[in-house]
C-alpha positions as a printed NumPy array, in Angstrom:
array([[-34.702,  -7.046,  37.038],
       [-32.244,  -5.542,  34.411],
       [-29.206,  -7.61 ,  34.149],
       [-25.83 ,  -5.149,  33.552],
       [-23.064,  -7.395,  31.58 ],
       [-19.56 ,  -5.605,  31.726],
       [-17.033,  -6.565,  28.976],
       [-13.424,  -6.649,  29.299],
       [-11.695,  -3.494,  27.608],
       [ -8.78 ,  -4.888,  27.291],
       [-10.344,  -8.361,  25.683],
       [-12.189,  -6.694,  22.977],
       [-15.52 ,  -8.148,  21.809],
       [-15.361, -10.891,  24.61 ],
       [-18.158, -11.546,  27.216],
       [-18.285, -14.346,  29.595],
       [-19.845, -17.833,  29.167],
       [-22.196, -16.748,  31.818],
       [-23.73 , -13.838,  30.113],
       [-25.513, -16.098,  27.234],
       [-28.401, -16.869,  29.541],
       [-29.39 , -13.967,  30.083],
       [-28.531, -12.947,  26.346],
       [-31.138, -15.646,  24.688],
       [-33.526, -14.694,  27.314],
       [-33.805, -11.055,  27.323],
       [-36.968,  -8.725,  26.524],
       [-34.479,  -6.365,  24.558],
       [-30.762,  -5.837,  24.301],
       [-29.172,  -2.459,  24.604],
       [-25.265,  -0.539,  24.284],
       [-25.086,   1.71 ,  27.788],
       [-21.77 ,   3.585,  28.237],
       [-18.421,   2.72 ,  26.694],
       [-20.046,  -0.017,  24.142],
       [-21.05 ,   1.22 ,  20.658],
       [-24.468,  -0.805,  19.196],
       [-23.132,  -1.19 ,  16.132],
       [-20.017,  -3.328,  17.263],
       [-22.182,  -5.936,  19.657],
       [-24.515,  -6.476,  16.876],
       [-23.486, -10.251,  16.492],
       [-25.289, -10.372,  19.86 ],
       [-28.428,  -8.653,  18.939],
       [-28.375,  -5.412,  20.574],
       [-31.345,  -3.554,  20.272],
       [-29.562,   0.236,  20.119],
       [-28.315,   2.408,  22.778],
       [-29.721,   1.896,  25.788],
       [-33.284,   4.412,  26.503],
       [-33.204,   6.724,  29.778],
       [-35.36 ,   4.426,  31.439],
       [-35.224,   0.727,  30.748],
       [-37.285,  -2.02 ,  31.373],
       [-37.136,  -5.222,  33.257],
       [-36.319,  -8.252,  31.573],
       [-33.899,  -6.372,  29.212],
       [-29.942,  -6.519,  29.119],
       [-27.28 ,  -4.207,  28.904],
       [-24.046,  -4.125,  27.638],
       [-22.084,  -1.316,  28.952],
       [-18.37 ,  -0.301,  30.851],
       [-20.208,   1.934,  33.167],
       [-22.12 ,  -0.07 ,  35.73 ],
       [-22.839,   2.132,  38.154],
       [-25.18 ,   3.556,  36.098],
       [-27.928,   0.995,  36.933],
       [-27.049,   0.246,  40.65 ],
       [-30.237,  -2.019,  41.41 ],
       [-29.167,  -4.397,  38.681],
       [-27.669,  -8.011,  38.275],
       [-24.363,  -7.054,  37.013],
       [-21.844, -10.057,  35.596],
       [-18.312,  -8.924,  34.663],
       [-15.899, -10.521,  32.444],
       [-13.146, -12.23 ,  34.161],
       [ -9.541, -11.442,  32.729],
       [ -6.965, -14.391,  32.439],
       [ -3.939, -13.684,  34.896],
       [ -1.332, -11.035,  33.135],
       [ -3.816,  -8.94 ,  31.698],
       [ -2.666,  -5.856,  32.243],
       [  0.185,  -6.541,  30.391],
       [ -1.704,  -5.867,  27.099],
       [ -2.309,  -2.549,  28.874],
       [  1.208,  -2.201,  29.141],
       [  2.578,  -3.08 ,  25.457],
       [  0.056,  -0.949,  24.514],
       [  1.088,   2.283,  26.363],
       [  4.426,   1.252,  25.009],
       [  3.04 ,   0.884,  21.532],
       [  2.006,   4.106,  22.034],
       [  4.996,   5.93 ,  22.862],
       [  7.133,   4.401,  20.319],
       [  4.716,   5.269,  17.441],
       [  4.23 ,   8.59 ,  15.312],
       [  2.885,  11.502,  17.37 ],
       [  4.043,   9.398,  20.622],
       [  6.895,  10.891,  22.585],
       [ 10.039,  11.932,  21.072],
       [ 12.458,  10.863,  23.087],
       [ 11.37 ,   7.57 ,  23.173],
       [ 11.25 ,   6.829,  19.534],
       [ 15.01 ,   7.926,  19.216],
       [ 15.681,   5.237,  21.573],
       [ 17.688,   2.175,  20.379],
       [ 18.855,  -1.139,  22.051],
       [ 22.502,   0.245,  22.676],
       [ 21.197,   3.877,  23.95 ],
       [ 18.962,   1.422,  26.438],
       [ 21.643,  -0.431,  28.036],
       [ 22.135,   2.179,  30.591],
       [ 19.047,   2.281,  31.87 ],
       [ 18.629,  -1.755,  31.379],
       [ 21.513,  -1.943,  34.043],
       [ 20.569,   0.544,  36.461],
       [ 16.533,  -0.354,  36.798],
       [ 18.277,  -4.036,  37.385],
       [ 20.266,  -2.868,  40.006],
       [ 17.77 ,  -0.547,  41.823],
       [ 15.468,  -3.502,  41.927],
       [ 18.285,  -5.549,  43.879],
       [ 19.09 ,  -2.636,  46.097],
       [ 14.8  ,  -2.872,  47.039],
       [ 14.619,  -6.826,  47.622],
       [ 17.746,  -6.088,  49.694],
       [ 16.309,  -3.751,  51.52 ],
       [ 12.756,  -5.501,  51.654],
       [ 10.833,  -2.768,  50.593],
       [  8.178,  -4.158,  48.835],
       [  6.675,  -0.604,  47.334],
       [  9.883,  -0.065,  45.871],
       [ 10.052,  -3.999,  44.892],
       [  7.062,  -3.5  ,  42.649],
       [  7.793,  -0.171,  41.357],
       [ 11.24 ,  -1.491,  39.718],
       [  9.921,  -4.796,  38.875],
       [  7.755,  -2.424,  36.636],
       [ 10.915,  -0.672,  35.781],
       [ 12.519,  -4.105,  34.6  ],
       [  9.32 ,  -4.783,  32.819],
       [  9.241,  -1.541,  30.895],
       [ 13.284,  -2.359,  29.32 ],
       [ 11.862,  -5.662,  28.405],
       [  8.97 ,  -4.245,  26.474],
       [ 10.686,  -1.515,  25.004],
       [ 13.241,  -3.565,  24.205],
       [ 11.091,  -6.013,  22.242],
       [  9.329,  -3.093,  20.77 ],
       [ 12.242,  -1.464,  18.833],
       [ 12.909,  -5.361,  17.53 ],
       [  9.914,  -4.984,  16.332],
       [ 10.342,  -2.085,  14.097],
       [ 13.871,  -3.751,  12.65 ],
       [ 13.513,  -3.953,   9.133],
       [ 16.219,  -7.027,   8.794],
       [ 15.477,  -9.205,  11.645],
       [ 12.078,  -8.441,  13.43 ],
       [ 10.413,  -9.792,  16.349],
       [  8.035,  -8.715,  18.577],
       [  6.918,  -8.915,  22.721],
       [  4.795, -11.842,  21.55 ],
       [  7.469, -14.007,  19.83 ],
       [  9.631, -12.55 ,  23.165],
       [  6.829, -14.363,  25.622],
       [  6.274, -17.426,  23.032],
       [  9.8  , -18.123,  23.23 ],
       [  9.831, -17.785,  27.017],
       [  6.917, -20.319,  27.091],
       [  8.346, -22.789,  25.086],
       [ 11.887, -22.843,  27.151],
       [  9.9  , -22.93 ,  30.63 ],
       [  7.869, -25.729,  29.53 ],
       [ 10.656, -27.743,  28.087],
       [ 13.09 , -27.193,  31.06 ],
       [ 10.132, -28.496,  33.276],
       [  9.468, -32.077,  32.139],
       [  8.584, -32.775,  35.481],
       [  5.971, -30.367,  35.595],
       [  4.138, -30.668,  32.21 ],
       [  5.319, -34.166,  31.177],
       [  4.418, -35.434,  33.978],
       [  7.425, -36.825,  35.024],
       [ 11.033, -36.68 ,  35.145],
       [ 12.916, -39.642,  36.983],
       [ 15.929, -36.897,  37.192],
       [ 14.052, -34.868,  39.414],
       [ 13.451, -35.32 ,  43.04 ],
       [ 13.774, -32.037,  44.303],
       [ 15.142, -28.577,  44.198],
       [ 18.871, -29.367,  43.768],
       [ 18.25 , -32.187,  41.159],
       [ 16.197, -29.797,  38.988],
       [ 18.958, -27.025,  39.035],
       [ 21.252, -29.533,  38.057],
       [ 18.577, -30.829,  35.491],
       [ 17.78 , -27.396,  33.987],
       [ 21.618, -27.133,  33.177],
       [ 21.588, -30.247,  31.292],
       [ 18.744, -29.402,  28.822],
       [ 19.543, -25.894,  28.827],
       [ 22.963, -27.113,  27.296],
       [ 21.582, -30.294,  25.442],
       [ 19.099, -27.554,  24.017],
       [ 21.909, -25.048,  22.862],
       [ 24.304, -27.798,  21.82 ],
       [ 26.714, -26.083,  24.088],
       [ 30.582, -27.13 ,  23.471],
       [ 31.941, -26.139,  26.71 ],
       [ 30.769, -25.761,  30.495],
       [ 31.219, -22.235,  30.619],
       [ 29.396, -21.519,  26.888],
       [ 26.405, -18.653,  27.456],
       [ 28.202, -17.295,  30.607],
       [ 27.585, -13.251,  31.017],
       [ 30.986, -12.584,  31.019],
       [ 29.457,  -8.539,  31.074],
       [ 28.76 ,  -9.661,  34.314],
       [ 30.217,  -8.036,  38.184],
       [ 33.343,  -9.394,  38.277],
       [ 32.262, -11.67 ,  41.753],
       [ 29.253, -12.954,  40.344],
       [ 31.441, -13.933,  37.018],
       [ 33.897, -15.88 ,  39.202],
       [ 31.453, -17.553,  41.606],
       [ 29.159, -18.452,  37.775],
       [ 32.207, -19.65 ,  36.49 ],
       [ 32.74 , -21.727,  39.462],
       [ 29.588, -23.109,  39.371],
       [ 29.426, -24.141,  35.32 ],
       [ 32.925, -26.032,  35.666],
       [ 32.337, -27.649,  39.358],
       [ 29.06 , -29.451,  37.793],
       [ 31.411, -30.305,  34.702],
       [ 33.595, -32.474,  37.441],
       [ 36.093, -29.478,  36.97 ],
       [ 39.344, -30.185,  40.343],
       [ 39.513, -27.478,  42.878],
       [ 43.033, -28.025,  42.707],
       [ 43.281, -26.577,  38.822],
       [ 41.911, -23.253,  39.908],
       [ 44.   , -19.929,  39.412],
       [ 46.772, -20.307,  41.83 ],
       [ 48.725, -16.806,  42.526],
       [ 49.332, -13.603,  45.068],
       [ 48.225, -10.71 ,  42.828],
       [ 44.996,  -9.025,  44.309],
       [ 43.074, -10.557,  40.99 ],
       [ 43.875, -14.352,  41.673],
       [ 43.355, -13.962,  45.345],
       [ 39.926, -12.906,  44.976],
       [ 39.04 , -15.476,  42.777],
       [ 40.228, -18.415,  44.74 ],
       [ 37.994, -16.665,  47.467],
       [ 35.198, -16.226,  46.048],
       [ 35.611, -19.958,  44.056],
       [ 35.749, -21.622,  47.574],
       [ 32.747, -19.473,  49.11 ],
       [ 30.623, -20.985,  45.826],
       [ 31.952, -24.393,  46.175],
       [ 30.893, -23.819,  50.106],
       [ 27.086, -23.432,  48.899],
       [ 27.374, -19.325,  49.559],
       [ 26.523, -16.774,  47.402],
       [ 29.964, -14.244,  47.673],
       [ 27.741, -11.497,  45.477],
       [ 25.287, -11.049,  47.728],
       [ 27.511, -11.69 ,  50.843],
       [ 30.086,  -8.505,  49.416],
       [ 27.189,  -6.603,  48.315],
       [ 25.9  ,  -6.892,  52.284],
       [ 29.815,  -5.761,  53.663],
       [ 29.434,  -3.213,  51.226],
       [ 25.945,  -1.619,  52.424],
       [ 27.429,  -2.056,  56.135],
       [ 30.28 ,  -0.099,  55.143],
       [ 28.359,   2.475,  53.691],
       [ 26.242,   2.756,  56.389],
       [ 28.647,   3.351,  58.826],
       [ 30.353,   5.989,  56.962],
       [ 27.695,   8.183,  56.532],
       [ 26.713,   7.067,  60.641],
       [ 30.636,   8.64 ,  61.225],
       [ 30.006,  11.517,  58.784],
       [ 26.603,  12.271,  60.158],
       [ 28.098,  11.912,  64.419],
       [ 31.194,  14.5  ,  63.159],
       [ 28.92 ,  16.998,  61.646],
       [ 26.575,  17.14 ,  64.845],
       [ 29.594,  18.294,  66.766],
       [ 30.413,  21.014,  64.01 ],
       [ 33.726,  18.925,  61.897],
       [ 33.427,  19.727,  58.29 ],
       [ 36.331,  16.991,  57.848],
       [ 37.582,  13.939,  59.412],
       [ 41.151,  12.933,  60.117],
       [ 42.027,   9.433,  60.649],
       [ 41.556,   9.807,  64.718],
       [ 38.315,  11.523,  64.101],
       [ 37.659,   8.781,  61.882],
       [ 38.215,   5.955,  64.667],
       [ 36.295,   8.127,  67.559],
       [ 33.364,   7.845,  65.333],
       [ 33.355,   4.698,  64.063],
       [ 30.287,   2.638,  65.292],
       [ 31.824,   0.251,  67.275]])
C-alpha cells in the first residue's frame, strides 16, 4: 500500500510524529503535488513522485486525492491556525504591490472603522445572529491585525501581532493564578475572580486611583455605570454621588443605582432603544400601507403598537 503524508501549509516543513514510521520504513520517498523535492530532502525524498508508484513507497504531497486507494496521515494544526493565514493576507495588503488604500492607512484614519465593526458586532450578539456574529468577530479581528501591522512598520517604537498576542498571554496567565498556579485562596468563584482580576490588574499597573485606565472615550452610560463600578469596589458611599436636577446629574444617579443594583443600564437603554426603533418604523410602515406620506401627532398615536 502507498502511504500519502499531507503537510501543513501553513506550518512549513512540519510533518506529524506519526509519519516517521512509515518514513524509516519506506521502499522510496517521493514530492507529489504542492511539495518541491528539493525542500523535504532532510527526509530523504527520492524526487518527484513517477506516474505510477509502487507499494511500499511514501509520498509527500498537498494533493491527496491524487492517490485515493492510499493510507493518507495529515498533519494536525494547533488550535488558531488560521490566524497565520490571516496576518499573512494582512501582511500582504500592507506591503509593496499590495493594495493602495490599505497601505495609506494609519492608526488615527482606523479609528472609524475600529468603532463601527465594534458596534455592528454588538448590534449581531443582540440580535443573536450568529452568521453575522462571526462575520464581525472577523471584522474586529481584522482592526486588531491591521492595527498591529502598521506598529509594526513604526520606525520609533515598533511592535508587531506577535509581541500584541505575547503580551496578551502573559496578562491572561497572570490574572489567572487560579488557573495556572494552581491555586488562588482569593478565588472561589465567578464574583471573587472579577473582584480578583481588578486587584492584580491594578497591583500590576501600580494604579494611583480607582478610576485610573477607565475609557473615558467611552458611551456616556457605560462611562457612568464603569465609573460606578471602579469606586463602589474602592468602598466609595452612595451618598457622595453627583447630587442635582439638570438632565446630566439625573442620569447619572440613574444609571449609578441600576449598576449598584447588579444591572447592566448599557445594555438595558440599548434594548429601549431597539424597541423604540422598532416601533417607529412598525408606525411608519402601518401609515404608508394606508397611503400617509407624513404623520401628525394623532396619526402618530393611531399607529402606535399598543
Amino acid at each position: 500500500m502507498i502511504t500519502v503524508v499531507v503537510p501543513s501549509e501553513r506550518l512549513g516543513g512540519v510533518l506529524p510524529a506519526a509519519a516517521l514510521p512509515a518514513l524509516r520504513t519506506a521502499k522510496a520517498v517521493y514530492a507529489g503535488e504542492g511539495v518541491a523535492a528539493e525542500s523535504w530532502a532532510a527526509f530523504g525524498v527520492d524526487g518527484p513522485a513517477p506516474a505510477v508508484v509502487e507499494d511500499g513507497a511514501v509520498v509527500i504531497t498537498t494533493a491527496p486525492d491524487a492517490y485515493p486507494d492510499a493510507r493518507v496521515i495529515t498533519t494536525p494544526e494547533p488550535m488558531g491556525a488560521a490566524l497565520l493565514d490571516a496576518a499573512a493576507v494582512m501582511h500582504r495588503l500592507r506591503s509593496p504591490g499590495g493594495c493602495p488604500w490599505d497601505a495609506e492607512q494609519d492608526h488615527e484614519s482606523l479609528r472609524q472603522y475600529l468603532v463601527e465593526e465594534t458596534f455592528e458586532l454588538l448590534e449581531a450578539i443582540e440580535d443573536g445572529d450568529r452568521a453575522a456574529m462571526r462575520e464581525e468577530l472577523g471584522d474586529v479581528l481584522l482592526q486588531v491585525l491591521f492595527h498591529a501591522r502598521v506598529a509594526a512598520e513604526d520606525a520609533d517604537d515598533p511592535f508587531d501581532v506577535d509581541e500584541v498576542a505575547t503580551g496578551l498571554v502573559a496578562k491572561l496567565v497572570g490574572r489567572h493564578p487560579h488557573v495556572f498556579e494552581g491555586h488562588d485562596p482569593a478565588v472561589h468563584d465567578a464574583t471573587s475572580q472579577e473582584h480578583r482580576w481588578e486587584e492584580l490588574k491594578q497591583a500590576e499597573k501600580r494604579r494611583e486611583s480607582s478610576v485610573d485606565g477607565v475609557a473615558l472615550g467611552q458611551p456616556a452610560v457605560a462611562l457612568a455605570a464603569k465609573l460606578v463600578q471602579r469606586t463602589a469596589r474602592a468602598g466609595f458611599p452612595v451618598d457622595l454621588l453627583p447630587e442635582g436636577d439638570d438632565p446630566g446629574t439625573t442620569l447619572f444617579a440613574v444609571t449609578a443605582l441600576a449598576k449598584l443594583a447588579g444591572e447592566d443600564p448599557e445594555t438595558e437603554l440599548r434594548q429601549v432603544c431597539r424597541r423604540f426603533a422598532a416601533n417607529v418604523r412598525l408606525a411608519e410602515a402601518k401609515a404608508r400601507a394606508e397611503g400617509l406620506g407624513s404623520l401628525a401627532a394623532e396619526d402618530w398615536r393611531r399607529f402606535w403598537p399598543s
